[in-house]
C-alpha positions as CSV (number, residue, x, y, z in Angstrom):
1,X,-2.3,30.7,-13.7
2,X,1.0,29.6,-12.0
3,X,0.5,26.4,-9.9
4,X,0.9,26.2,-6.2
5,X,3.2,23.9,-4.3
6,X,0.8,22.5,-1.3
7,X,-3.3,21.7,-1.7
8,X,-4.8,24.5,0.1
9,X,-7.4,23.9,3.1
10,X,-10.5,24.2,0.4
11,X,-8.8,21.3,-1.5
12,X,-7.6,19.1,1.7
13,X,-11.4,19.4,3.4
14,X,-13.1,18.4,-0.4
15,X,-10.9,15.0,-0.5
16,X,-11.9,14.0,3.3
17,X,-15.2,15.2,2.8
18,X,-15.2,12.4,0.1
19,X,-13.1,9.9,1.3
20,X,-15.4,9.8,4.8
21,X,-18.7,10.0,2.3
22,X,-17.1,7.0,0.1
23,X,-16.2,5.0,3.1
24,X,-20.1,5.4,4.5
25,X,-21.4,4.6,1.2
26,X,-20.0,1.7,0.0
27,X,-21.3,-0.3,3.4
28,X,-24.5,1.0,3.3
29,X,-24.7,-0.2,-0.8
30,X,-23.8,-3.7,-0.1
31,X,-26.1,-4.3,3.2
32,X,-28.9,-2.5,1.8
33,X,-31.3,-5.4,0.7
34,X,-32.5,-6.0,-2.9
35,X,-35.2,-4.1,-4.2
36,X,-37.2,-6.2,-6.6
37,X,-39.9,-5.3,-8.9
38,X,-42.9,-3.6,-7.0
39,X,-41.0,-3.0,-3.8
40,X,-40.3,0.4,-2.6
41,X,-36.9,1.6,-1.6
42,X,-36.8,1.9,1.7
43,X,-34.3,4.0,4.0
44,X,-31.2,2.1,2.6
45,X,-32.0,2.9,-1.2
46,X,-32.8,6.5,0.1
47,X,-29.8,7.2,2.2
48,X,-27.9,5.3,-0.4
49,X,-28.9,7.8,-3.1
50,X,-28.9,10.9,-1.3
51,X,-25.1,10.4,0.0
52,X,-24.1,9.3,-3.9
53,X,-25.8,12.9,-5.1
54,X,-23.8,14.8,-2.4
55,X,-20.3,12.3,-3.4
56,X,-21.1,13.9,-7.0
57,X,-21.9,17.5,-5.7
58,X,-19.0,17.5,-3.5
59,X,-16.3,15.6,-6.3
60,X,-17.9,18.5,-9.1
61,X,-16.7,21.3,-6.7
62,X,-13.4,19.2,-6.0
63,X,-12.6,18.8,-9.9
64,X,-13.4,22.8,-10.4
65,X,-11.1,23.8,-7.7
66,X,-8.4,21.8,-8.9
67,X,-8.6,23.4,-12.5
68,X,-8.8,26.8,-11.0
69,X,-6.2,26.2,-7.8
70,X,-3.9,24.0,-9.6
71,X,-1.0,22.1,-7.4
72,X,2.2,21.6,-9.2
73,X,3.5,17.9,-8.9
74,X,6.2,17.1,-6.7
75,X,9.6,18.0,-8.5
76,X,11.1,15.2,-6.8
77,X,9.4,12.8,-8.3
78,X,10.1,10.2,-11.1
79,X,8.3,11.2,-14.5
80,X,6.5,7.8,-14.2
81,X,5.1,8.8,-10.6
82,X,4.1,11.8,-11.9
83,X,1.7,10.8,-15.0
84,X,0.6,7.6,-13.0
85,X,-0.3,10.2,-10.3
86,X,-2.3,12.3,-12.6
87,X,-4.2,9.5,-14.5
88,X,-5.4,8.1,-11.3
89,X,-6.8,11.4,-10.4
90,X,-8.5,12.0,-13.3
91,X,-9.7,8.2,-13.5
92,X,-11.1,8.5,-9.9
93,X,-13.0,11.8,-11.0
94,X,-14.2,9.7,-14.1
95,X,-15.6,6.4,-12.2
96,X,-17.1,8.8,-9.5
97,X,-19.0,10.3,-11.9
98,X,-19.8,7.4,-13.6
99,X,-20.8,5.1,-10.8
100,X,-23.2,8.1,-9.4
101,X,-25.0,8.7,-12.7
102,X,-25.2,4.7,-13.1
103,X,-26.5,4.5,-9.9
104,X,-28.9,7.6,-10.3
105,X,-30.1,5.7,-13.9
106,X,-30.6,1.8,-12.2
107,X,-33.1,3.6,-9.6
108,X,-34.7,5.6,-12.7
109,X,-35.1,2.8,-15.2
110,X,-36.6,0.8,-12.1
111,X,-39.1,3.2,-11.9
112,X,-38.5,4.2,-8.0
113,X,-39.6,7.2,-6.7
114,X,-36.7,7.9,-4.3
115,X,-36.0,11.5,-2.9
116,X,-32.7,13.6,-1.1
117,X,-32.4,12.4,2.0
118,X,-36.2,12.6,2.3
119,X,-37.2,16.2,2.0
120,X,-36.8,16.6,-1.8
121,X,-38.1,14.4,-4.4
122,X,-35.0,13.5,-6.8
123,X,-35.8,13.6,-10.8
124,X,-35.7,10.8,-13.2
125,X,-33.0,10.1,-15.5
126,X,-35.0,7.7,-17.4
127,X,-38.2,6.0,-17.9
128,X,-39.3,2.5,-16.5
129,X,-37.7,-0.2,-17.8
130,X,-36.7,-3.1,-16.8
131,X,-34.0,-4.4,-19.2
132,X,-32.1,-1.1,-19.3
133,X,-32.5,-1.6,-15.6
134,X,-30.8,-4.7,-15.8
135,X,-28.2,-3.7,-17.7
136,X,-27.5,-0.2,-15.8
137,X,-27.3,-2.5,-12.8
138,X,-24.1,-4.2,-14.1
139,X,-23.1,-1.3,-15.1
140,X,-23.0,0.6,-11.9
141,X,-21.6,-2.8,-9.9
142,X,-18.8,-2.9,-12.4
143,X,-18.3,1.2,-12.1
144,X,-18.5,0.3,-7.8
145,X,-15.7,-2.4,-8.8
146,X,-13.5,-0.5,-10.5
147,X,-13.8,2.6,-7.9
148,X,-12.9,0.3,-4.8
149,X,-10.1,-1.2,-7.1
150,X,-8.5,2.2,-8.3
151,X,-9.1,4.3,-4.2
152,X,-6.7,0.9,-2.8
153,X,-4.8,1.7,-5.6
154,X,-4.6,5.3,-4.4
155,X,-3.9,4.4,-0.8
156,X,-1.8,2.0,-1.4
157,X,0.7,4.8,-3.1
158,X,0.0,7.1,-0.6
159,X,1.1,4.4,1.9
160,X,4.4,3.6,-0.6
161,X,5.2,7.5,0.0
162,X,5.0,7.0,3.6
163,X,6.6,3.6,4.6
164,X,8.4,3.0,1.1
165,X,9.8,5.9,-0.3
166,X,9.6,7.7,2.6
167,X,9.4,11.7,1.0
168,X,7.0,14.2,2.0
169,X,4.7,13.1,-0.8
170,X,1.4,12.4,1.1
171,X,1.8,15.4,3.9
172,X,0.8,18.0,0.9
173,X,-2.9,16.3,1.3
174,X,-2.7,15.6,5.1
175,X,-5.3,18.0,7.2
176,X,-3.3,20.9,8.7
């Protein structure tokens, strides 16, 4: 499979897809109010969960059309820029994934009922249970953590490419 030059519109409208999704959730996650024992999610918890499941769905098809359409790195580039590019891809697929399935676990071991956006019931990953709760919990805050901290990362080399190196690095993933 020979590598293209440019992400292709499938590619392009996955990433802002989940970049818009991301920049939704991450509000709604931290002004959603605590949930303690014997409360009920309410609309916050639900929305919260229902946008992480489509992040997931959407950053699955996202990971399988980048093995199947892959984009050759820019040629221009420094070696360094090149593997530092590639690990941060991969390492954003990886804390997606895990931060969703953390998240999808916390609600599980708490024992909530929560659904998809309301019209489907979502299935537990686990049992009740309050001290893998717990832990989960720090989990999936360290997981949201280390997302935030590697996306400004991303952005801030896409930025670099723009204003710093100025190449035509970042205008392969612009729309258009």
């Amino acid at each position: 499979m020979t590598a293209q030059l440019q992400y292709g519109r499938p590619a392009k409208i996955l990433h802002w897809l989940i970049v818009s999704l991301l920049a939704m959730q991450y509000p709604i996650g931290w002004l959603m109010p605590d949930i303690h024992r014997g409360m009920r999610p309410g609309a916050g918890m639900t929305f919260h969960v229902s946008i992480g499941i489509v992040i997931l769905a959407l950053m699955a098809l996202r990971l399988i059309w980048r093995l199947t359409h892959p984009v050759a790195p820019d040629r221009s580039l420094p070696a360094w820029q090149r593997l530092s590019s590639e690990a941060v891809h991969w390492l954003l697929y990886a804390l997606v994934l895990a931060t969703t399935v953390s998240g999808w676990l916390f609600a599980s071991f708490r024992g909530w009922s929560v659904s998809f956006f309301y019209l489907v019931p979502l299935p537990m990953l686990a049992g009740d249970n309050a001290a893998a709760g717990r832990t989960i919990d720090g989990l999936h805050q360290a997981m949201e953590w280390a997302l935030l901290i590697v996306v400004m990362l991303h952005i801030a080399a896409a930025l670099a490419h723009i204003f710093i190196y100025r190449d035509r690095v970042m205008q392969r993933m612009l729309p258009g």
